[in-house]
C-alpha positions as CSV (number, residue, x, y, z in Angstrom):
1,X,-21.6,52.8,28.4
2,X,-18.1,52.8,27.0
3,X,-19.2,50.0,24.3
4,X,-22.5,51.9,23.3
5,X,-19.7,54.7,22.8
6,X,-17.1,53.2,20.7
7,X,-19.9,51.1,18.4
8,X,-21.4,54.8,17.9
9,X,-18.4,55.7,16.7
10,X,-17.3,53.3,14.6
11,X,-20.7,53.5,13.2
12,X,-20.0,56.9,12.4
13,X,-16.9,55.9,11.0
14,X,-18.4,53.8,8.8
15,X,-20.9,56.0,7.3
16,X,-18.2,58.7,7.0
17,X,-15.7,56.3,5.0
18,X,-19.2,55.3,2.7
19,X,-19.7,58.8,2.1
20,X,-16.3,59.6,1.0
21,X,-16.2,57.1,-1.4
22,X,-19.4,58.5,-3.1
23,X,-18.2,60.2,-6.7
24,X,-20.5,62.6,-8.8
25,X,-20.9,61.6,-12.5
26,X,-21.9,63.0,-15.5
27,X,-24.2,60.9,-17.2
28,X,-25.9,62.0,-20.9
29,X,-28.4,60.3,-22.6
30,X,-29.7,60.3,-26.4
31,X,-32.0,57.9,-28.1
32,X,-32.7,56.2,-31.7
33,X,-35.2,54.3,-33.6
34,X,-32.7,52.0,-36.3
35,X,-30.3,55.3,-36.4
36,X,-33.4,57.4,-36.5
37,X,-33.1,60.2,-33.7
38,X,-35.9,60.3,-31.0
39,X,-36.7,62.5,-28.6
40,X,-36.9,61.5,-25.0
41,X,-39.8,62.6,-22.6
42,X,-37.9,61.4,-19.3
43,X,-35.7,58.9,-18.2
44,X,-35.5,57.3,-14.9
45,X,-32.4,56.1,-13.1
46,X,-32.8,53.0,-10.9
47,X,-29.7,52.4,-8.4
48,X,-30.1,48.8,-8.5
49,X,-27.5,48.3,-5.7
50,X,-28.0,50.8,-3.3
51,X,-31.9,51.6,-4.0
52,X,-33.2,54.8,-5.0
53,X,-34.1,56.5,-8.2
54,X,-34.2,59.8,-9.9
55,X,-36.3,61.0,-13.1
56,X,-34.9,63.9,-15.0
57,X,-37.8,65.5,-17.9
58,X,-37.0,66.5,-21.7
59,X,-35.5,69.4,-22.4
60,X,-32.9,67.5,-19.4
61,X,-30.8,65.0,-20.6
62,X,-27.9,65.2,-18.8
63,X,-27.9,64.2,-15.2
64,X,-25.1,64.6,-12.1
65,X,-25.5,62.0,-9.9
66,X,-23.5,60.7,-6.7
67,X,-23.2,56.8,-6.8
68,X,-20.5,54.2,-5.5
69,X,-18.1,53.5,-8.3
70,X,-19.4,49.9,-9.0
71,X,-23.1,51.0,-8.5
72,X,-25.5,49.0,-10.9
73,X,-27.6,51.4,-12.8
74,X,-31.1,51.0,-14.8
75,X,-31.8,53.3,-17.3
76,X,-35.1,53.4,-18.5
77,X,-35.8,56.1,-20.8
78,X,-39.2,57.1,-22.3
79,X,-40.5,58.4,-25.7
80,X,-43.6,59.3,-27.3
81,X,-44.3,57.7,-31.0
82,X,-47.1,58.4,-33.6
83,X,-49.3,55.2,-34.0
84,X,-49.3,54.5,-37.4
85,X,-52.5,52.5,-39.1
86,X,-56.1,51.2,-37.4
87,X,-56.5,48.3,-36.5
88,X,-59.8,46.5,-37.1
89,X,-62.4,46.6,-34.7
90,X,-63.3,42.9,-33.2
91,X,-65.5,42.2,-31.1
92,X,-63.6,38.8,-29.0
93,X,-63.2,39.8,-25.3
94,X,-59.0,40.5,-26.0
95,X,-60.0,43.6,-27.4
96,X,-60.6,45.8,-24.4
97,X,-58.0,48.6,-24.6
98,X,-56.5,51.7,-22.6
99,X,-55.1,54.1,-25.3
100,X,-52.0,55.6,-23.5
101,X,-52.7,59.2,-22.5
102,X,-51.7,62.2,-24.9
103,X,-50.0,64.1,-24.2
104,X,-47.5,62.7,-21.9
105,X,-45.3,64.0,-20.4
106,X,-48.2,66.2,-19.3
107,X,-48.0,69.6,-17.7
108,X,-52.1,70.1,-16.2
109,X,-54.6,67.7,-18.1
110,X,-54.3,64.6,-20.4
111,X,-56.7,62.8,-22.8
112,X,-57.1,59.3,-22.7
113,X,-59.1,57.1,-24.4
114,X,-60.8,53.4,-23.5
115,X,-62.5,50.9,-25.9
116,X,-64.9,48.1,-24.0
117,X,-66.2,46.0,-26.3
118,X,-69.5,45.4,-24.4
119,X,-71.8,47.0,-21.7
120,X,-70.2,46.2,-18.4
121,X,-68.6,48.5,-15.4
122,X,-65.7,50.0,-15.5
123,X,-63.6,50.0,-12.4
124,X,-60.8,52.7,-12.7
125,X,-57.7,52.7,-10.4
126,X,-54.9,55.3,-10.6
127,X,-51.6,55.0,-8.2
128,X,-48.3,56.6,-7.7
129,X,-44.4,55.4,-8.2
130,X,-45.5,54.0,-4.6
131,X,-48.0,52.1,-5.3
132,X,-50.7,54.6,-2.7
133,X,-53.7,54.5,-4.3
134,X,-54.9,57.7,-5.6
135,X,-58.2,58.0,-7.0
136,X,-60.7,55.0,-7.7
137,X,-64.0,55.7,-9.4
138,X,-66.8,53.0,-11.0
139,X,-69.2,53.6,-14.7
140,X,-71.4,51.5,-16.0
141,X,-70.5,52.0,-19.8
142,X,-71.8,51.4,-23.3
143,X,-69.9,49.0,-25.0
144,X,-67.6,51.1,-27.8
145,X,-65.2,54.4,-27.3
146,X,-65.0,56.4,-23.9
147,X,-62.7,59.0,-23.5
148,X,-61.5,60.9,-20.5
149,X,-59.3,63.8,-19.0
150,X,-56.9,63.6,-16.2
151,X,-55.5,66.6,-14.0
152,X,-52.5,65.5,-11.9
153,X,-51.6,66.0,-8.4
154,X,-48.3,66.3,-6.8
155,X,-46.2,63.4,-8.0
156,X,-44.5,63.2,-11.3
157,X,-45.7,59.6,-12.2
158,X,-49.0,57.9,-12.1
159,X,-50.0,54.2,-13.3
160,X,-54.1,54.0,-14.7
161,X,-55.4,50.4,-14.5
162,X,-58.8,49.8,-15.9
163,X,-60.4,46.8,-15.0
164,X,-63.8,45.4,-17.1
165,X,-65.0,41.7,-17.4
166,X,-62.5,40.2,-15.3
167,X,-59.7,41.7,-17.5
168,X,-57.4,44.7,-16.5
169,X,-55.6,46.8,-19.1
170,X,-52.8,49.4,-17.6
171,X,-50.9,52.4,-18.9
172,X,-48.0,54.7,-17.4
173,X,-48.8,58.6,-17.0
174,X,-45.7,61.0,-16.7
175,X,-46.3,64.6,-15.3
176,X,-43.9,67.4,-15.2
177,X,-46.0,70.2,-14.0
178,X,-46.4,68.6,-10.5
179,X,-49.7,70.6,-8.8
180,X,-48.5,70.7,-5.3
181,X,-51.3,70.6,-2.9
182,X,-54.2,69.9,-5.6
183,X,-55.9,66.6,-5.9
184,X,-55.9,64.1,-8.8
185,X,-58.8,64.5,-10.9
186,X,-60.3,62.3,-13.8
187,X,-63.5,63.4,-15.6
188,X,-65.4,61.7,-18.2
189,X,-66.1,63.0,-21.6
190,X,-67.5,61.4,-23.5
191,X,-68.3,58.0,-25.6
192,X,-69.4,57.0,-29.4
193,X,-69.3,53.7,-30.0
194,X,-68.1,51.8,-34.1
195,X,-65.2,51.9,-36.0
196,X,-65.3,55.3,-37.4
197,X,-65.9,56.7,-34.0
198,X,-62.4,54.3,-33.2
199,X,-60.5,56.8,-36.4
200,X,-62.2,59.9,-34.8
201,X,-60.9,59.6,-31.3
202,X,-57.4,58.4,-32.4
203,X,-57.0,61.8,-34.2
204,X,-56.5,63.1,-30.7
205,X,-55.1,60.0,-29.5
206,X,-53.0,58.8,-31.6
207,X,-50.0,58.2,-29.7
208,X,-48.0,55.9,-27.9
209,X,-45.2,56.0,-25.1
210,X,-42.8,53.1,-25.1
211,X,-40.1,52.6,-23.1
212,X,-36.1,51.2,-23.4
213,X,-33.9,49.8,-21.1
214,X,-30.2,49.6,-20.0
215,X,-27.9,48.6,-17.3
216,X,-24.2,49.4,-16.6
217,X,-22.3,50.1,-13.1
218,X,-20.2,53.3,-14.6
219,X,-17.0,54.5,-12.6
220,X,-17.0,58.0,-15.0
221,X,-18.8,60.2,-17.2
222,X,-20.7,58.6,-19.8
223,X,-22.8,58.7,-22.3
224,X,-25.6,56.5,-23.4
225,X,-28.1,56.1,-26.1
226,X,-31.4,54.1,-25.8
227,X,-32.6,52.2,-28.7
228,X,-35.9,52.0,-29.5
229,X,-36.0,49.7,-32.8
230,X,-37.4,46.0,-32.0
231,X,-38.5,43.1,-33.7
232,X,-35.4,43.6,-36.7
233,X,-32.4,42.1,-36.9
234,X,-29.6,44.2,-34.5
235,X,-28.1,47.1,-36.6
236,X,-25.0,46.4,-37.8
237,X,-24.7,42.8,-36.4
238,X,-27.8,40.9,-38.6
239,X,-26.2,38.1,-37.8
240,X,-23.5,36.2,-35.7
241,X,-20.8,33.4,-37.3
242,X,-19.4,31.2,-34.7
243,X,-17.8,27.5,-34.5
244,X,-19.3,27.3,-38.0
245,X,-22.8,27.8,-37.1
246,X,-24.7,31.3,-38.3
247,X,-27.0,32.7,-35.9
248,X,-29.2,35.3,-36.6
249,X,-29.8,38.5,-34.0
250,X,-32.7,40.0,-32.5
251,X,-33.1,43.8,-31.5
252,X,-35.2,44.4,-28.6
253,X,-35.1,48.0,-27.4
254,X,-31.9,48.0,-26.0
255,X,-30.8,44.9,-25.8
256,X,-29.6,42.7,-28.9
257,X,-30.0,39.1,-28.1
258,X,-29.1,36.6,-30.6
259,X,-32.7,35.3,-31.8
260,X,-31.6,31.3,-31.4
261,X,-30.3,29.0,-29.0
262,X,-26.9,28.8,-28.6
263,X,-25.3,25.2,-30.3
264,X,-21.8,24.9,-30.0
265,X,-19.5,22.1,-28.8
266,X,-19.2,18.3,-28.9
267,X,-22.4,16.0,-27.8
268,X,-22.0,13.9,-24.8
269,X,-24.0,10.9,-23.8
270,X,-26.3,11.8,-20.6
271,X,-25.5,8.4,-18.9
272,X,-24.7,8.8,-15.0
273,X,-25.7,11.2,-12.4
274,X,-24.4,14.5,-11.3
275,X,-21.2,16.8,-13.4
276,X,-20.6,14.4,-16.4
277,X,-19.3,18.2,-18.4
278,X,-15.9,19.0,-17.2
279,X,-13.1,21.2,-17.7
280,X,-10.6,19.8,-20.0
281,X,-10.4,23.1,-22.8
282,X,-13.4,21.7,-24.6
283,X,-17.1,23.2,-24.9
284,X,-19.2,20.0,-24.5
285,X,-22.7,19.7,-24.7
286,X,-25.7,17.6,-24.4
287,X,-28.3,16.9,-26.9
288,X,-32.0,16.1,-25.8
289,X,-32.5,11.9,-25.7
290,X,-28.7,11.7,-26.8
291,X,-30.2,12.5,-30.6
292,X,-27.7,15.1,-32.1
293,X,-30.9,16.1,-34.3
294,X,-32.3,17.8,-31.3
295,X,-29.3,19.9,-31.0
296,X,-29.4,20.8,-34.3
297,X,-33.5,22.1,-33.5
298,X,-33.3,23.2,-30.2
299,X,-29.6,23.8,-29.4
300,X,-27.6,22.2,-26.6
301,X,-27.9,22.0,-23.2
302,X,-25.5,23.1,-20.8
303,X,-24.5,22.6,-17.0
304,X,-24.0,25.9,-15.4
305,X,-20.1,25.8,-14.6
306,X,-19.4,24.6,-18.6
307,X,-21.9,27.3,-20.4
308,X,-19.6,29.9,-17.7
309,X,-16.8,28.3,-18.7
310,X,-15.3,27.4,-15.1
311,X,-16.2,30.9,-14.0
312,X,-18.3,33.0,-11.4
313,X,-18.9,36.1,-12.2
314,X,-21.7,37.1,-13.8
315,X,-22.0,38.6,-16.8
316,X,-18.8,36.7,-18.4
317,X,-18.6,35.4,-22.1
318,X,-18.2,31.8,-21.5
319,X,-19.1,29.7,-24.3
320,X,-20.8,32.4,-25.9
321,X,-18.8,34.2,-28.6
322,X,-16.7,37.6,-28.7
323,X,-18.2,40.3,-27.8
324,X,-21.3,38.4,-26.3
325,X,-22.0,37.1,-22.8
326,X,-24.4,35.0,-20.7
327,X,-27.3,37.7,-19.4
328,X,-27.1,38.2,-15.8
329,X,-30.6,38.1,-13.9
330,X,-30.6,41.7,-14.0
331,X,-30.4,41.5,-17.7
332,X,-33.6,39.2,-18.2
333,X,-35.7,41.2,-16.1
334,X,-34.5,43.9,-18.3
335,X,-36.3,41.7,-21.1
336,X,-39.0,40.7,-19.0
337,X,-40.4,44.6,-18.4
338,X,-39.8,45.6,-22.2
339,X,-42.3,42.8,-23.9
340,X,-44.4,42.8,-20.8
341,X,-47.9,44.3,-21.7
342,X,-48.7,45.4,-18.1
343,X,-45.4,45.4,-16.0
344,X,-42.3,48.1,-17.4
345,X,-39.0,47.7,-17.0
346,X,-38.0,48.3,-13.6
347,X,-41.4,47.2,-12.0
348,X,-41.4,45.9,-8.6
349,X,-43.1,42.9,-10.2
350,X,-39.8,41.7,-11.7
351,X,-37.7,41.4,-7.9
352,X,-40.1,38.4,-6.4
353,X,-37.5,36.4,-4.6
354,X,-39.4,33.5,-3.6
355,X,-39.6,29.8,-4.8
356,X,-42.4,29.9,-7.0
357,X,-42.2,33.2,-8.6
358,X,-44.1,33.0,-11.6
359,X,-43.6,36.6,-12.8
360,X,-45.4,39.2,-15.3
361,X,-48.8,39.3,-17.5
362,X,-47.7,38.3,-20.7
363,X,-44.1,38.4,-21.2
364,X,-43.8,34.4,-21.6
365,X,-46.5,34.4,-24.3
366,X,-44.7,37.4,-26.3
367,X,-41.3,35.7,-25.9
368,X,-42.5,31.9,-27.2
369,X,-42.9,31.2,-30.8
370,X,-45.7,31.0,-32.5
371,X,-45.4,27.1,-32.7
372,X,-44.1,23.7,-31.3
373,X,-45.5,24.0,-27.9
374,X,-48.1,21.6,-26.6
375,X,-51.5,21.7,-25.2
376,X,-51.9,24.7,-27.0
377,X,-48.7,26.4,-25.4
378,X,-48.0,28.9,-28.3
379,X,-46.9,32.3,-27.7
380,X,-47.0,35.8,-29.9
381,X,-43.2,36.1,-30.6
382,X,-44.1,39.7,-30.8
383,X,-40.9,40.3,-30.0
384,X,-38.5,37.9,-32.5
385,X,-37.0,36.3,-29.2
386,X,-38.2,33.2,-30.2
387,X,-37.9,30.9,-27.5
388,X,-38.2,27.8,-28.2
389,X,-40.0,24.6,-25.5
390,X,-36.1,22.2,-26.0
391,X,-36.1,20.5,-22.5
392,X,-33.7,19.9,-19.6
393,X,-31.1,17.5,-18.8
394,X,-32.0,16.5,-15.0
395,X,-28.7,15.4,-12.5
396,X,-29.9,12.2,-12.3
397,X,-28.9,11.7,-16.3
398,X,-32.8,12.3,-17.8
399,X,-34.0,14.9,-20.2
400,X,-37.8,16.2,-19.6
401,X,-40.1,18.9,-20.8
402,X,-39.0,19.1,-24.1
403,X,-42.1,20.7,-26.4
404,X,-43.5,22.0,-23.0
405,X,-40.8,24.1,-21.7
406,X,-37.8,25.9,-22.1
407,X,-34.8,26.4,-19.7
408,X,-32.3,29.1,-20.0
409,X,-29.6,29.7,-17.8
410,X,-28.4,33.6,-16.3
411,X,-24.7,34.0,-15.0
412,X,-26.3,35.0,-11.8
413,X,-24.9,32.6,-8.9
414,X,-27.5,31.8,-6.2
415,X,-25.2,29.4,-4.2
416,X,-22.8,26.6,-4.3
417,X,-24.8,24.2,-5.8
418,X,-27.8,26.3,-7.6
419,X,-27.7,29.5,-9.6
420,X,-30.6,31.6,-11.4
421,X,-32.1,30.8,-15.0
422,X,-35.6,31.4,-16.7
423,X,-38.1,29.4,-18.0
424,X,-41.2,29.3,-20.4
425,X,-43.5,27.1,-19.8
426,X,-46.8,25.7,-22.0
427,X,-48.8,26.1,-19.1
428,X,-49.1,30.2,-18.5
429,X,-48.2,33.1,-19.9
430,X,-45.9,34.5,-17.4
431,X,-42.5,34.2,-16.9
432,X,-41.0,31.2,-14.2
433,X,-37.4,32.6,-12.6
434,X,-37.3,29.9,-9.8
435,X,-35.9,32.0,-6.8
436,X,-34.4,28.8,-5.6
437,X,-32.3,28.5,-8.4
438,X,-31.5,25.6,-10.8
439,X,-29.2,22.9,-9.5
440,X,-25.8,23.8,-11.6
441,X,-25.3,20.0,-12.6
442,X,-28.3,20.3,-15.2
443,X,-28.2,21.0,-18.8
444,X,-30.2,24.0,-19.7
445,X,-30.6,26.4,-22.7
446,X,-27.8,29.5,-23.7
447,X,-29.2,32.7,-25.2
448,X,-26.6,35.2,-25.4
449,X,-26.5,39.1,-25.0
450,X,-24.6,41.2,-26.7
451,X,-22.3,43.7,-24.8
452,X,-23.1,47.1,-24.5
């Protein structure tokens, strides 16, 4: 009895000393498109380290929160754009679409619209932040233009998935006039089917929501802004010079990523197995095959405690230049959620921990290039990531994969010997994180992040 007594009490200790080391901050938020100011509809904050989250709604944009200094934060803040131009109408299968709702935020009713390109059923599934389903409801449809309205219920965010033909298309809904008590409530309205029925409906419809991402672990007030330009070269940083070399940038929502692989340092014959990269004050590298033309293609490949530069914390510079550093894990599934088509930024889809995570809908296709990947491995680049299929070094002294996949290494360590990295692969269009981790004695890509 005198045990159960004194654990309970340090127990209580415990929690007393966590508490008391909780501090409120001020945190205040503003957003841009290329230096263009936007208006946010709501932004959520994600405590990545401690779990739990908080949304705050436009005209809010300042938030008082209690964390632990140190916390690691996601940001992800929304905004509704004008859709500018039509695209034609085609009939090929890709074309099913869910228009995202308008208005949204929403206060009691939202429009959305749905183009099926042929007669089929429509199987439409809503859920909350939780994942409960909601409402589900079945129509057989016409192929062309449907629209329909939706009354919320008491949460403050919903996700719509339609599915038709084997296909699923998804969007995010965002309420702020929660109706306590009341039931969701979707209700058909209508359909026309043609092009000029496609112009019609998006002259209600004719918006978009997109989102932006950021991390940081802040220890005192700050303020942020969210960027919404992507695709262009970073403002004020088009491009990078370092160790001779010119590398061009990338803006992607928040992030700015430099659009190529990193290449710096002397080549070194792959010739033994294991560590042949050491650390002697000299960035050294290995080239694909031992052919310094691959370098100069696909950039180098590193081993894990070189491209950290004898370091173990994530996030560091290493070989990457000033004011740059190797993306953590975090970081990447930042990237991951902001060129996905189905899975957001800060989607449970994104935290798999398990050997063969293969992750996402599309996010692999919209980061390759448009080129140089086998068996018909070509991406979108929708995004200007560009990543490119250049190989891995192995520990036992081979390279493989090159034209297939692409290797890229986080400064996340998973454990002595392994630690976390990405990969694109020709095979699929998702995303490959390997929860095990890459062994740390092969030679894999670099992209580097620009700090915030």
């Amino acid at each position: 009895m005198k045990i159960k007594a004194i654990l309970l009490l340090m127990l209580i200790i415990t929690g007393m000393m966590a508490f008391s080391q909780r501090a409120t901050i001020e945190l205040t938020f503003t957003a841009e498109n290329n230096a263009a100011y936007v208006q946010l509809d709501s932004i959520k904050i994600m405590n990545r380290t401690q779990g739990g989250e908080t949304m705050i709604y436009w005209p809010d944009t300042t938030l008082s929160l209690g964390i632990i200094p140190g916390d690691l934060l996601l940001y992800v803040g929304y905004a509704t754009f004008s859709i500018f131009g039509i695209p034609e109408v085609s009939d090929d299968l890709s074309s099913f679409s869910v228009y995202q709702n308008y208005p949204n935020p929403m206060a009691d009713r939202s429009e959305i619209s749905m183009y099926i390109p042929h007669t089929g059923k429509v199987h439409v599934m809503i859920t909350d932040l939780q994942g409960k389903v909601i409402l589900r409801t079945d129509r057989q449809l016409d192929g062309g233009y449907h629209s329909f309205r939706f009354h919320p219920g008491g949460s403050n965010l919903y996700f719509l998935t339609a599915y038709w033909n084997g296909m699923s298309r998804s969007i995010q809904m965002i309420s702020t006039g929660r109706q306590d008590g009341k039931g969701c409530r979707l209700d058909y309205t209508g359909s026309q089917s043609g092009e000029i029925v496609l112009k019609n409906s998006l002259q209600v419809n004719d918006f978009i929501v997109r989102q932006s991402g950021m991390l940081d672990a802040p220890e005192e007030n700050k303020s942020y802004t969210f960027q919404f330009a992507t695709n262009i070269p970073c403002p004020g940083t088009p491009t990078v010079e370092y160790e001779g070399q010119v590398y061009n940038t990338i803006q992607i929502y928040s992030q700015c990523w430099m659009a190529e692989n990193l290449n710096v340092g002397v080549k070194i014959n792959s010739n033994a197995w294991g560590h042949q990269q050491t650390d002697n004050g000299i960035i050294e590298k290995y080239c694909y095959n031992n052919d310094i033309a691959q370098c100069d293609f696909y950039g180098g490949l590193y081993e894990w405690p070189e491209a950290m530069q004898y370091v173990t914390s994530q996030g560091v510079q290493g070989i990457c230049p000033p004011g740059w550093h190797l993306p953590t894990d975090e970081e990447w599934k930042v990237l991951e959620g902001a060129v996905d088509s189905q899975y957001g930024i800060g989607d449970p889809e994104w935290d798999w921990d398990i050997s063969s995570d293969y992750r996402g809908y599309d996010a692999g296709t919209n980061l390759k290039t448009t080129s140089g990947w086998y068996e018909n491995g070509n991406g979108t680049d929708l995004f200007g990531f560009s990543g490119l299929p250049g190989g891995v070094r192995v520990s036992t002294s081979l390279f493989y994969y090159v034209g297939k996949n692409g290797f890229w290494w986080t400064s996340t360590n998973r454990n002595q010997d392994r630690s976390f990295g990405r990969s694109l692969l020709t095979s699929t269009s998702e995303v490959y994180r390997g929860g095990s981790g890459y062994l740390k004695m092969d030679g894999l890509s670099v992209r580097c992040l620009r700090d915030y």
